[in-house]
C-alpha positions as CSV (number, residue, x, y, z in Angstrom):
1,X,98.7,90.9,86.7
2,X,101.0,89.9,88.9
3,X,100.0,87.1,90.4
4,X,100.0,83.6,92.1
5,X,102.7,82.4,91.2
6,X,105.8,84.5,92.3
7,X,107.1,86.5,89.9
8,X,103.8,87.2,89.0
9,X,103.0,89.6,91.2
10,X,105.9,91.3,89.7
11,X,106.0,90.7,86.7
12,X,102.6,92.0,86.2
13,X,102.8,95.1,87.9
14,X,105.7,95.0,85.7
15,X,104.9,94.5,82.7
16,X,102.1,96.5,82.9
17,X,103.9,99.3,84.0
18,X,106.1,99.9,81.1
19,X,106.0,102.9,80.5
20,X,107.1,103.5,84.0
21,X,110.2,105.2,84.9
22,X,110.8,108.4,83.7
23,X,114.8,108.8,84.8
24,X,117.4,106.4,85.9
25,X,115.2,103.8,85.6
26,X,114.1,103.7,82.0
27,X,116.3,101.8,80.2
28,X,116.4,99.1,82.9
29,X,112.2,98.9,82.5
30,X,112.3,99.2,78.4
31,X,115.0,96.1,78.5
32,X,113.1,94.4,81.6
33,X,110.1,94.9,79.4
34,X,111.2,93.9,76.1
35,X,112.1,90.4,77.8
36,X,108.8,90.2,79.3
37,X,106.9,91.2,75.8
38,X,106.4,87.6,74.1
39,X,105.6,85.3,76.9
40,X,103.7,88.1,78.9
41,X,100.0,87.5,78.4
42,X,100.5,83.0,78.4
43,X,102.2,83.5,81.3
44,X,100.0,86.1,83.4
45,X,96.8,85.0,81.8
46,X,94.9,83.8,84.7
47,X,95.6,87.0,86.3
48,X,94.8,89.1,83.7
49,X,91.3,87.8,83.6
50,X,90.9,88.5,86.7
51,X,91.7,91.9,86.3
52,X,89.6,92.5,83.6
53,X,86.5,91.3,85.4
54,X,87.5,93.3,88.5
55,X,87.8,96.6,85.9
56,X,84.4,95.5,84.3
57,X,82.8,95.4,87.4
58,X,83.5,99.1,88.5
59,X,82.2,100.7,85.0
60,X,79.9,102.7,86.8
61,X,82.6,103.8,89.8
62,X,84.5,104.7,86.7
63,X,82.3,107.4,85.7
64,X,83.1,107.6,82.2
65,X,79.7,108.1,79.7
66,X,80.2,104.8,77.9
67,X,79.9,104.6,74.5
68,X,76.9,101.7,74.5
69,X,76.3,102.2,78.4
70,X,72.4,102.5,78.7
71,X,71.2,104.9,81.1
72,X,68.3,103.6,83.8
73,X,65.5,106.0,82.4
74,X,66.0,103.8,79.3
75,X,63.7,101.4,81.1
76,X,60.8,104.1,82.8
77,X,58.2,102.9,80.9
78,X,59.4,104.6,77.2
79,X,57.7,103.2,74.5
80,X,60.4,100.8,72.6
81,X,60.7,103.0,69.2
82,X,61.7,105.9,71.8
83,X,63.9,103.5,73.6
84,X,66.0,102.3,70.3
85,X,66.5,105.7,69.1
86,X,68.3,106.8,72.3
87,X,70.1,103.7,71.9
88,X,71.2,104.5,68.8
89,X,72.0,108.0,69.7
90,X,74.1,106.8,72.7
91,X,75.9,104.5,70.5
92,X,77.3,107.3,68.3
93,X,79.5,108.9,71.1
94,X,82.9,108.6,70.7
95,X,84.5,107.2,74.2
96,X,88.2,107.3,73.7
97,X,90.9,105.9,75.8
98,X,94.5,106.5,76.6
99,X,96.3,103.5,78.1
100,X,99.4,104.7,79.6
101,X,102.3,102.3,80.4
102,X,99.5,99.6,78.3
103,X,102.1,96.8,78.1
104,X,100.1,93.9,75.6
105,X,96.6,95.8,76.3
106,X,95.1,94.8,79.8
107,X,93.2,97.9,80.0
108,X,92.2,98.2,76.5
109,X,90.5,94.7,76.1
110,X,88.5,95.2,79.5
111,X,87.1,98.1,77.9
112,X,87.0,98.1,74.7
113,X,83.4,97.2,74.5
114,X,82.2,100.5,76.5
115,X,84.9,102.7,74.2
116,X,85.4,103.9,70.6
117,X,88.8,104.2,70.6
118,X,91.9,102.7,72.5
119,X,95.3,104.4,72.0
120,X,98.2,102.5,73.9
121,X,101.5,104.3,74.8
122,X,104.2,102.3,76.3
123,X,108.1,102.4,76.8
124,X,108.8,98.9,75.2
125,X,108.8,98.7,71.8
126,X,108.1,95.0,72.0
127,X,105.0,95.4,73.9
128,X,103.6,97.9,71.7
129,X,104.3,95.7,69.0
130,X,102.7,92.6,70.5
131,X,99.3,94.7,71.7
132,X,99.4,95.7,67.8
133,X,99.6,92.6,66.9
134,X,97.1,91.0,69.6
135,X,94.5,94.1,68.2
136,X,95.2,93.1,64.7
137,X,94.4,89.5,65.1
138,X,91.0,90.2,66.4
139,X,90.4,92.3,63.2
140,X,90.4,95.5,64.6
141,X,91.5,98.8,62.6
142,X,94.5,100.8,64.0
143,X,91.5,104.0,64.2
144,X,89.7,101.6,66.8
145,X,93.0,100.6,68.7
146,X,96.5,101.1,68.1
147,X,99.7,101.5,70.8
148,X,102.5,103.9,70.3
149,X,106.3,103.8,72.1
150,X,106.9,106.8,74.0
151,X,107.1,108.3,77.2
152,X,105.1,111.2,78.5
153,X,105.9,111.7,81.6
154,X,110.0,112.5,81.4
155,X,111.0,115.6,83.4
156,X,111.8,118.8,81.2
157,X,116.0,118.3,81.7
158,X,115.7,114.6,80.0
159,X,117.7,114.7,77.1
160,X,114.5,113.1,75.0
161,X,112.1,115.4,76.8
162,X,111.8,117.8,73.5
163,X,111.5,114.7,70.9
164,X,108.9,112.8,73.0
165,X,107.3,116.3,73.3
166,X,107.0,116.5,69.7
167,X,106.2,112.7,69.0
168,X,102.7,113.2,71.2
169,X,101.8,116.8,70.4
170,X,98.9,116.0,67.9
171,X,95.2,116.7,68.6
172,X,95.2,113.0,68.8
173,X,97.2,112.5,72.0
174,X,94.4,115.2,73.8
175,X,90.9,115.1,74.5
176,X,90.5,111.5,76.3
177,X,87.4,110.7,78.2
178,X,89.8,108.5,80.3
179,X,93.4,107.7,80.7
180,X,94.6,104.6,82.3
181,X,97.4,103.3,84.1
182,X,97.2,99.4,85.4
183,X,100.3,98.8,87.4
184,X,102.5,100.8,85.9
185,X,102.6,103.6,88.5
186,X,105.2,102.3,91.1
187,X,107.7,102.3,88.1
188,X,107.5,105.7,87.9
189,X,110.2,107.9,88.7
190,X,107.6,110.4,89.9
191,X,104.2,109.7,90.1
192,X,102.7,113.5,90.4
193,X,104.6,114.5,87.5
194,X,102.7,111.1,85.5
195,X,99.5,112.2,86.8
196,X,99.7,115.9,86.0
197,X,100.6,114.8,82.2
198,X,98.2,112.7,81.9
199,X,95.4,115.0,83.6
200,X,96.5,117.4,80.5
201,X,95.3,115.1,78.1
202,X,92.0,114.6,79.4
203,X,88.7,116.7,78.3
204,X,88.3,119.5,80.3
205,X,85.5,119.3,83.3
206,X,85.0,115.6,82.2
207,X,87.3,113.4,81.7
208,X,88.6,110.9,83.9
209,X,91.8,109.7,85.2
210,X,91.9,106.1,86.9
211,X,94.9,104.0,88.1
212,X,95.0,100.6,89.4
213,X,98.2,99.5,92.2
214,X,98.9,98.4,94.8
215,X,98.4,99.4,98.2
216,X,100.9,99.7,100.8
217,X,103.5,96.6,100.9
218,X,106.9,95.6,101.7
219,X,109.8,96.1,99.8
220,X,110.5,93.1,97.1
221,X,113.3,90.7,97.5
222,X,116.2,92.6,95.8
223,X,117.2,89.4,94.0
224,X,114.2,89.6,91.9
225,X,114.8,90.8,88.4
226,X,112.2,92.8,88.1
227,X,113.4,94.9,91.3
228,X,115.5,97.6,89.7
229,X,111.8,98.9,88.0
230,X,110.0,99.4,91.4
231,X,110.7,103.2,92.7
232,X,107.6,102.9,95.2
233,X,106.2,100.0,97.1
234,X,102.3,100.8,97.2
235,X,100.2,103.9,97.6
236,X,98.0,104.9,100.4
237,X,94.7,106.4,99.8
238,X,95.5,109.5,101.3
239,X,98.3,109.8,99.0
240,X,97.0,108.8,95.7
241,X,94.1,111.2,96.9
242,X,96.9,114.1,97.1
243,X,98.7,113.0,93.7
244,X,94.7,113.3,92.0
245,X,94.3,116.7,93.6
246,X,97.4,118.3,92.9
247,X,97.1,117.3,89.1
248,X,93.9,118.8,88.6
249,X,91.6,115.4,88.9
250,X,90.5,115.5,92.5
251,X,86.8,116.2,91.3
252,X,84.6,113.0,92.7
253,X,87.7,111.1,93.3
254,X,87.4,107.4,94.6
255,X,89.0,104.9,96.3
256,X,88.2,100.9,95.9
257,X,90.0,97.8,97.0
258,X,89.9,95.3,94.2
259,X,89.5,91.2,95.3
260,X,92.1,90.3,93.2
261,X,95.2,89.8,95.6
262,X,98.9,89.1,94.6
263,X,100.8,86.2,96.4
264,X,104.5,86.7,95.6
265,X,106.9,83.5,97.0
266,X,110.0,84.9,98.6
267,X,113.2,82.8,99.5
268,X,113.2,84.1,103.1
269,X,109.3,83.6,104.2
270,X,106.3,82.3,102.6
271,X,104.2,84.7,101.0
272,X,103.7,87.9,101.1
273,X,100.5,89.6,99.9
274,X,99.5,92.8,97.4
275,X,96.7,94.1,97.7
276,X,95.5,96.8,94.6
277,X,93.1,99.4,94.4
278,X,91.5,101.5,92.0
279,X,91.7,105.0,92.1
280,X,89.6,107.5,90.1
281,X,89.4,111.3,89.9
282,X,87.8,113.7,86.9
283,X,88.9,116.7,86.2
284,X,88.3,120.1,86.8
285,X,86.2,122.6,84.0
């Protein structure tokens, strides 16, 4: 997301993050985001693609059972009729994904192919409405993919906590194999709270929570516009660690650092660098 070029590195984080604060924040991020909404994926594609390749390359560190993933004793020696019926069998289960704070649908494209179902939930209308329209375009149904605006992670005295409540209390907000957040968790307000809400929406004993940010870094250049969104500058491993355990997904939890780095141009110095991980964690029966 973020990337090269400066704003980058903020604006992806940014944009990706929608969904991010959950208190005084919000209504800066939904405005900051709305802007963002049209030009977003033209102007951050080279980083994007990255990201998805980085994501696609840590399907097995995920941990989820893919939808078309093949397991190795496909290939011990089983004769091929044996072989295609597992394969069709395997290609039956339902892999569905909840991408939180999904901006136009980072996430959802890098795995769509290993999933049954996407559902996007973000705080800017206008991003949900450009992922919906980026998801019809490729001719996909809104069963196989389809973003909602919300917020699930405001604290029980917001004035909206009750309607947003109600807006994601179907059995089709529940059950994920795997819910998402790509640089949308330094927006947050409070980062446990997003991880314990998400961790509810996960199946039991199985499903996985993952979350890509950055690591540690300094504080962006207030000027930038973007700067009124960022509550938290990075996350340790030993943090993030904490946040997975204390929501109930510190089962198998792991840490990566991803190659993709962000070089953000400041007025004062040259550049300074983000580094971003990916952090996963399943939770518990």
């Amino acid at each position: 997301m973020a990337d090269h070029s400066h704003s980058h590195s903020h604006n992806h984080g940014h944009s990706h993050g929608q969904s991010h604060a959950h208190g005084h924040g919000e209504t800066q991020n939904r405005e900051y985001f709305n802007q963002q909404a049209s030009s977003y994926d033209s102007k951050h594609e080279k980083t994007l693609d990255q990201l998805i390749e980085e994501i696609r390359k840590r399907i097995d560190f995920i941990g989820v059972e893919w939808a078309d993933e093949e397991s190795s004793d496909d290939d011990d020696g089983d004769d091929d009729e044996e072989g295609e019926k597992k394969q069709e069998k395997k290609e039956k289960r339902e892999v569905r994904l909840l991408d939180y704070a999904c901006g136009t649908g980072l996430v959802s494209r890098a795995l769509a192919p290993y999933t049954t179902q996407c559902v996007g939930i973000d705080l800017s209308e206008n991003m949900v409405a450009t992922y919906n329209a980026r998801a019809a375009n490729q001719g996909l149904s809104p069963e196989e993919i389809h973003a909602h605006a919300g917020n699930l992670c405001l604290p029980p005295t917001s004035p909206s906590y009750q309607t947003q409540t109600a807006l994601f209390s179907s059995p089709q907000f529940f059950s994920f194999d795997l819910a998402a957040i790509c640089l949308g968790f330094h927006h947050f307000d409070d980062p446990a709270l997003a991880a314990r809400r998400l961790a509810e929406r996960l199946k039991p004993g199985s499903g996985v929570l993952m979350i890509l940010d950055f690591l540690p870094h300094e504080k962006m250049d207030a000027a930038h516009p973007a700067s009124d969104t960022v509550i938290h500058h990075g996350f340790s491993k030993e943090q993030t660690q904490k946040i997975f355990e204390d929501a109930g997904v510190g089962k198998d939890f792991g840490f990566q650092e991803l190659a993709v780095v962000f070089n953000k141009a400041t007025e004062t110095r040259g550049e300074m660098k983000r580094r971003i991980f990916m952090a996963r964690g399943t939770r518990e029966g």
